[in-house]
KEROLUM-914178 format. One record per atom (N, C-alpha, C): residue number from 1; residue in one letter; chain; x, y, z. Coordinates in pm, 1 decimal. Layout:
@pos=NUM code=A unit=A xx=X yy=Y zz=Z
...
END
This chain:
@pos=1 code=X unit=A xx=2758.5 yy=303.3 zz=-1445.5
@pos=1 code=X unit=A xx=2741.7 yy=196.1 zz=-1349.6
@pos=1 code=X unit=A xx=2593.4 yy=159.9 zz=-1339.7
@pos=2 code=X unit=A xx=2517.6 yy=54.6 zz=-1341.7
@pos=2 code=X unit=A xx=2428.3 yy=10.0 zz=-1347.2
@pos=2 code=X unit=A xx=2396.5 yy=-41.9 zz=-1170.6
@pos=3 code=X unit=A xx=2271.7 yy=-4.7 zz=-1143.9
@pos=3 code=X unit=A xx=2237.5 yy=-13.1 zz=-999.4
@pos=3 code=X unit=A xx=2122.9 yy=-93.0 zz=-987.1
@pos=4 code=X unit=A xx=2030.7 yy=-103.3 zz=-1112.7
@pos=4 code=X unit=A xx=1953.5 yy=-233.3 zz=-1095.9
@pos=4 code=X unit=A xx=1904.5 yy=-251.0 zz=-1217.7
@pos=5 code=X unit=A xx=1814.8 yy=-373.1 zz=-1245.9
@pos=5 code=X unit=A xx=1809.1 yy=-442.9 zz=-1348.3
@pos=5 code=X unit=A xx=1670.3 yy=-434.4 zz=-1358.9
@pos=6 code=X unit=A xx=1586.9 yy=-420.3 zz=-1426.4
@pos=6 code=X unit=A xx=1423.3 yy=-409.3 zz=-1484.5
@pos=6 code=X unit=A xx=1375.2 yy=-487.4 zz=-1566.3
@pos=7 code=X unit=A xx=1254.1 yy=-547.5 zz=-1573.8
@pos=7 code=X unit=A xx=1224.9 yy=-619.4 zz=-1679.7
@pos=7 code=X unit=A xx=1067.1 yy=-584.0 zz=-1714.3
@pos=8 code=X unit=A xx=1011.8 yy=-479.1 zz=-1807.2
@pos=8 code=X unit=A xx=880.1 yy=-447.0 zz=-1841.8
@pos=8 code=X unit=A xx=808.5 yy=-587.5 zz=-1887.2
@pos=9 code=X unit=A xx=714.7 yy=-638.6 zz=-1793.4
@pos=9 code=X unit=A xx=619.5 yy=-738.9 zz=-1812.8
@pos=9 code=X unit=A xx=465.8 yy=-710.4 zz=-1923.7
@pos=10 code=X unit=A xx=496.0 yy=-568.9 zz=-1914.3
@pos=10 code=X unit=A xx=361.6 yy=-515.8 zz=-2001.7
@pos=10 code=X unit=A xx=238.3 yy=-497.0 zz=-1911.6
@pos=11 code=X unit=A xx=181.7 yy=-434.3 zz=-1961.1
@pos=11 code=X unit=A xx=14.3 yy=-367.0 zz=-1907.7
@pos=11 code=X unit=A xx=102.7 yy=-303.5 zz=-1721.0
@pos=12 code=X unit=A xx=235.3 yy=-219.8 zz=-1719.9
@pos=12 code=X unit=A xx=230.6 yy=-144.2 zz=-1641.1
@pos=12 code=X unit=A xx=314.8 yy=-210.6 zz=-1508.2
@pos=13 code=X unit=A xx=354.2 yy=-365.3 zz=-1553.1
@pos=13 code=X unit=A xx=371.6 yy=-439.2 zz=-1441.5
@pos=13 code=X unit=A xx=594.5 yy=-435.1 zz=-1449.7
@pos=14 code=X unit=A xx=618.1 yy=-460.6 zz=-1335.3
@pos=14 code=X unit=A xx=821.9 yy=-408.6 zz=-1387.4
@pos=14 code=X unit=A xx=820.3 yy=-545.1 zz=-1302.3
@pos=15 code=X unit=A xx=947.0 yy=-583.4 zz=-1323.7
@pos=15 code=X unit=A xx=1013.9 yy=-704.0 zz=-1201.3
@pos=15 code=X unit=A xx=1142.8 yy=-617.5 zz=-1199.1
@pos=16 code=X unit=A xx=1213.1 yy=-623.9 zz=-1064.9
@pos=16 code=X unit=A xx=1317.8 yy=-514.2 zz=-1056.3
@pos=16 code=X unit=A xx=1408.5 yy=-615.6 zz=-954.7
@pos=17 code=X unit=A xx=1573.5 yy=-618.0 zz=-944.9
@pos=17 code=X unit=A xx=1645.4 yy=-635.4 zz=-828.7
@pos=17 code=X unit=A xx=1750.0 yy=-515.4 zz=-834.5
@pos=18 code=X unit=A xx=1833.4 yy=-536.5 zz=-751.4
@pos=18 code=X unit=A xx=1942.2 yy=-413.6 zz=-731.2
@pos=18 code=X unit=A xx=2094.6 yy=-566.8 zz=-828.6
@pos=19 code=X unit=A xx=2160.3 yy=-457.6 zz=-886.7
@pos=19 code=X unit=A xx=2259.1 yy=-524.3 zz=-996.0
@pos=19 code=X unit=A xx=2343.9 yy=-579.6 zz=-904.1
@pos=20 code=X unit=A xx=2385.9 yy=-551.3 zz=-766.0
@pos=20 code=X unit=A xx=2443.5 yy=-643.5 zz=-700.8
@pos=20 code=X unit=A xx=2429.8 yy=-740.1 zz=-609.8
@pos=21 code=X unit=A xx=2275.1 yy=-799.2 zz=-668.5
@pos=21 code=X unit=A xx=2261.1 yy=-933.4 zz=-637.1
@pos=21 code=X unit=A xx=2239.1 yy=-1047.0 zz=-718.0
@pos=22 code=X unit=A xx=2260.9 yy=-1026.3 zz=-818.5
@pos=22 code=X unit=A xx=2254.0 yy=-1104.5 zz=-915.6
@pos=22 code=X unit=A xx=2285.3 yy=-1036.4 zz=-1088.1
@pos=23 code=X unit=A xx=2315.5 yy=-1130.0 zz=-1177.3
@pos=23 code=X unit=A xx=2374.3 yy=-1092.4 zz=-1309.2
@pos=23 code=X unit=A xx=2182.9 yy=-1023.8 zz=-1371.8
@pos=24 code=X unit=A xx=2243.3 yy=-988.1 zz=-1540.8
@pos=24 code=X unit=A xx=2107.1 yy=-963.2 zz=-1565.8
@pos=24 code=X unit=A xx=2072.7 yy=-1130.6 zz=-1592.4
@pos=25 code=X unit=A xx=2154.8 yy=-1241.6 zz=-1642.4
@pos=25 code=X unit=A xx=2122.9 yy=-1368.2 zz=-1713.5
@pos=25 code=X unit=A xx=2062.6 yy=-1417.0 zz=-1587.8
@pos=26 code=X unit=A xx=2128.3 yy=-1416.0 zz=-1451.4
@pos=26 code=X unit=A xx=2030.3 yy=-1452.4 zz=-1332.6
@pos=26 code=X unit=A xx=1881.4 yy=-1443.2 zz=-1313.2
@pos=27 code=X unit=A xx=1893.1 yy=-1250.9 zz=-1335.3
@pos=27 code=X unit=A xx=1796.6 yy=-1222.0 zz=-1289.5
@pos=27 code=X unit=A xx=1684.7 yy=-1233.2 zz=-1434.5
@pos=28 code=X unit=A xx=1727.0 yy=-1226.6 zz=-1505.8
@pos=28 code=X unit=A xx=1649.6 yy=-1300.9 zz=-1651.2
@pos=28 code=X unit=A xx=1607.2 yy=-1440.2 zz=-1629.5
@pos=29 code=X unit=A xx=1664.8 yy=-1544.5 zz=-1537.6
@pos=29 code=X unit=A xx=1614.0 yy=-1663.1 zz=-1496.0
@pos=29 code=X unit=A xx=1513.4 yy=-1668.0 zz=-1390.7
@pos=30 code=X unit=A xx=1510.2 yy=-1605.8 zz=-1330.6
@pos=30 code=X unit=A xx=1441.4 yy=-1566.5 zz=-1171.1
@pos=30 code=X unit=A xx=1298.4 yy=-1495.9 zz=-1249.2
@pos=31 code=X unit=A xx=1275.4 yy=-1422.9 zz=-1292.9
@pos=31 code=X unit=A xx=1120.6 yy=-1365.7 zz=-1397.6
@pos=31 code=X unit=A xx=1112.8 yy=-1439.8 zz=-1488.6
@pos=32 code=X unit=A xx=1211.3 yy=-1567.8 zz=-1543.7
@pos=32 code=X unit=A xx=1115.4 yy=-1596.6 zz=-1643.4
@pos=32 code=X unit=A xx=1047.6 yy=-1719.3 zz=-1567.8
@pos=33 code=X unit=A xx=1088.3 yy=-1743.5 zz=-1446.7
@pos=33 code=X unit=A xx=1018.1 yy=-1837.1 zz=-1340.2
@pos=33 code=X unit=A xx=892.5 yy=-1786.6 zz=-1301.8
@pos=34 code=X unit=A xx=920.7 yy=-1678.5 zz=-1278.3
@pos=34 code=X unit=A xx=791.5 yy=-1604.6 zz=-1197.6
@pos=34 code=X unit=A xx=664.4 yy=-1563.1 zz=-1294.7
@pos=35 code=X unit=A xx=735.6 yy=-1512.9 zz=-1467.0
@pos=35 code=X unit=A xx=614.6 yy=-1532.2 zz=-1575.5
@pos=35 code=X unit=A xx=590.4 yy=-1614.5 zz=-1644.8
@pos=36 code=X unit=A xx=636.0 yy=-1702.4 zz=-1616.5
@pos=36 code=X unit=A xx=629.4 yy=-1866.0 zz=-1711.9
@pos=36 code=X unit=A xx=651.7 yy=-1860.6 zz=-1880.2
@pos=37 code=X unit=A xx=743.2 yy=-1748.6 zz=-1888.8
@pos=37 code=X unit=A xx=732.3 yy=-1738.4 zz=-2008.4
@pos=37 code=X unit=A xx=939.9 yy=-1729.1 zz=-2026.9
@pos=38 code=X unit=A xx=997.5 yy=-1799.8 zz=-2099.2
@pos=38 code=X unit=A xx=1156.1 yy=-1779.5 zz=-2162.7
@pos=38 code=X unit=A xx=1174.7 yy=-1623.2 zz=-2146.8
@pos=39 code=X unit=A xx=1230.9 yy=-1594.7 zz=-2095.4
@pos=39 code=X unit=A xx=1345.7 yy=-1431.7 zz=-2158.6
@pos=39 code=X unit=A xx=1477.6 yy=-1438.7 zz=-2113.3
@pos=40 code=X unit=A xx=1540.2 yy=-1380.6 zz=-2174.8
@pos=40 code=X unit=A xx=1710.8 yy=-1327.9 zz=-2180.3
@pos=40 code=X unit=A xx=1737.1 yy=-1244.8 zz=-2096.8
@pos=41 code=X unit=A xx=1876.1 yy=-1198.7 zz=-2099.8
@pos=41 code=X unit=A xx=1959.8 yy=-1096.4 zz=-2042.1
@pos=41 code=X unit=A xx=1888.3 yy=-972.5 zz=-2143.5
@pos=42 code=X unit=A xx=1891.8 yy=-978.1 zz=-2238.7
@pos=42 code=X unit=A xx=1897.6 yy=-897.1 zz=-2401.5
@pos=42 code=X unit=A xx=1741.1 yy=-880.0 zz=-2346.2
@pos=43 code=X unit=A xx=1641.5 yy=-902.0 zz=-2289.2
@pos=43 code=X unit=A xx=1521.7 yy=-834.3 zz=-2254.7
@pos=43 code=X unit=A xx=1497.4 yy=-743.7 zz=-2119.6
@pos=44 code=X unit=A xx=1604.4 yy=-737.7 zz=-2065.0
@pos=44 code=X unit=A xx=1627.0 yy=-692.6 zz=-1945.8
@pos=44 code=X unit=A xx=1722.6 yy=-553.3 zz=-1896.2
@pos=45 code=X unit=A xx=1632.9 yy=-458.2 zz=-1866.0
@pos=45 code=X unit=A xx=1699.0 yy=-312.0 zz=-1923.1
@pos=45 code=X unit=A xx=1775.0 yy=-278.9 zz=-1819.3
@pos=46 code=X unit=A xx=1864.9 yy=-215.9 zz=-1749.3
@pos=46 code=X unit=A xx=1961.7 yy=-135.9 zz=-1663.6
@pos=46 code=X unit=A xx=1910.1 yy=-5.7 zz=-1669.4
@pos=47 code=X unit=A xx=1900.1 yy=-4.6 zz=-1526.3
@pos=47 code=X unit=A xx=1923.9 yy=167.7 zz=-1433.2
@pos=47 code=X unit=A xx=2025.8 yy=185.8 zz=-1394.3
@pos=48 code=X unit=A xx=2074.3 yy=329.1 zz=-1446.4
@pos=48 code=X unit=A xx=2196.6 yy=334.7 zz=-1423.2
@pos=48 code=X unit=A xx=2207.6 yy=469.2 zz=-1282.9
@pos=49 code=X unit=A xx=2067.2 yy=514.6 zz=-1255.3
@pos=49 code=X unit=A xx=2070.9 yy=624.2 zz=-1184.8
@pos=49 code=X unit=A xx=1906.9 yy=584.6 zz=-1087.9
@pos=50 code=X unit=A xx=1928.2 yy=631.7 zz=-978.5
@pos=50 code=X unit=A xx=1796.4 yy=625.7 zz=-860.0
@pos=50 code=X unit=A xx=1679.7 yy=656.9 zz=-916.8
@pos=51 code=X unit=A xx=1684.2 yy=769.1 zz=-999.5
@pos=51 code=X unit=A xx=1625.7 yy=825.5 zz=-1051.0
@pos=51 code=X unit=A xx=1526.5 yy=790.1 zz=-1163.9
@pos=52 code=X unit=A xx=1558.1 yy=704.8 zz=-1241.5
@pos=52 code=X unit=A xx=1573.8 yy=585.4 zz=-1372.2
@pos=52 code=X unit=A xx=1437.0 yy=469.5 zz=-1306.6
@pos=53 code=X unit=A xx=1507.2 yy=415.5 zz=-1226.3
@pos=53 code=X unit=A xx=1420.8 yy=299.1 zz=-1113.6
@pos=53 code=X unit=A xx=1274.6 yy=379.9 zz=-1081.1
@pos=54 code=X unit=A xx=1322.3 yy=512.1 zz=-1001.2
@pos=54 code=X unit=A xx=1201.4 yy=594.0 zz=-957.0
@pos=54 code=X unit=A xx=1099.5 yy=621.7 zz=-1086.5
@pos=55 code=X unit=A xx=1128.9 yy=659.3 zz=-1184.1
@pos=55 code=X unit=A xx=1032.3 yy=689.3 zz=-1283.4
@pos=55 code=X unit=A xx=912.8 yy=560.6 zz=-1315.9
@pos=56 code=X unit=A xx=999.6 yy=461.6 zz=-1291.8
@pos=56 code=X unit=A xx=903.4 yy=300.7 zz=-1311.8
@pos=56 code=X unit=A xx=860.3 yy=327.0 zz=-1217.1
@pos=57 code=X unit=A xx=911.6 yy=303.3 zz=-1120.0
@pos=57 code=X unit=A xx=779.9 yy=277.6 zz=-967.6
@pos=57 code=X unit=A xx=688.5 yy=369.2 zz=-991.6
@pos=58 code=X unit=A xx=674.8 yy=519.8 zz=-1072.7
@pos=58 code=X unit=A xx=584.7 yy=589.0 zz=-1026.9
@pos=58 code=X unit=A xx=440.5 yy=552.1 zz=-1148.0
@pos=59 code=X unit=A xx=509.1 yy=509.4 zz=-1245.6
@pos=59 code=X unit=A xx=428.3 yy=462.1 zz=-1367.4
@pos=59 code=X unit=A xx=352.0 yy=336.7 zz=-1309.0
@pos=60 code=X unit=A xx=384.6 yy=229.9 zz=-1230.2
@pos=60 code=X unit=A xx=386.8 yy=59.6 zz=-1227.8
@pos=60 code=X unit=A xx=240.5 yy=92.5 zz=-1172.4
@pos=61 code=X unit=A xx=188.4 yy=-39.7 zz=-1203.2
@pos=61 code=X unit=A xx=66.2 yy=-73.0 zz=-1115.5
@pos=61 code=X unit=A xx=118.4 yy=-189.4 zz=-1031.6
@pos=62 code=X unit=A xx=246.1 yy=-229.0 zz=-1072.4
@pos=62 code=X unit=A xx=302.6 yy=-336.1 zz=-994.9
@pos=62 code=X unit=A xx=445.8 yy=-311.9 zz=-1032.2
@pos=63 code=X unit=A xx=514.1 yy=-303.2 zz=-899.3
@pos=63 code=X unit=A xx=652.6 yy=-289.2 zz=-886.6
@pos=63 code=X unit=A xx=737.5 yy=-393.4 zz=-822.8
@pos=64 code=X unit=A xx=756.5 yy=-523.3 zz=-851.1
@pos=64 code=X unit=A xx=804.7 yy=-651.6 zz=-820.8
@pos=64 code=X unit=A xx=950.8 yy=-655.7 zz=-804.8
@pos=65 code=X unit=A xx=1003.5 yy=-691.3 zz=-652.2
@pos=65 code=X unit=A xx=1123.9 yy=-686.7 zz=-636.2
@pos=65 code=X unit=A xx=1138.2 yy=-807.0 zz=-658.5
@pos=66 code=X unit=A xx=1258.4 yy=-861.4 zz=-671.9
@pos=66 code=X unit=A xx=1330.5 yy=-1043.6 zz=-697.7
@pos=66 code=X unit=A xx=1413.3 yy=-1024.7 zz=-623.6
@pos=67 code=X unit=A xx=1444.1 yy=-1038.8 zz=-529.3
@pos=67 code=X unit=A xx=1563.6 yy=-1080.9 zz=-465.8
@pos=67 code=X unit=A xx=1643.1 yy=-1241.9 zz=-454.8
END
């Protein structure tokens, strides 16, 4: 079961929502707004555990929710 959706922006930065607020193709529309740059579903990784999510936040220099 997938609990939220991630998208590595590079140099450390994540965009993150929880999977039940939106698809990944949504939430693939919603960051590529916010980086002005095209991406997919197919660039957009799944957490499937709390745990998964937690390891990014502790790495990020920026941890970006989308709601």
């Amino acid at each position: 079961m997938t609990i939220a959706w991630l998208y590595n922006a590079g140099n450390r930065v994540y965009y993150w929502t929880e999977s039940y607020t939106m698809s990944a193709t949504q939430f693939a529309r919603e960051v590529s707004g916010y980086i002005g740059k095209a991406i997919s579903a197919s660039d957009i990784s799944a957490c499937s555990r709390q745990s998964d999510l937690d390891s990014k936040r502790r790495i990020a220099l920026q941890f970006i929710h989308i709601d």
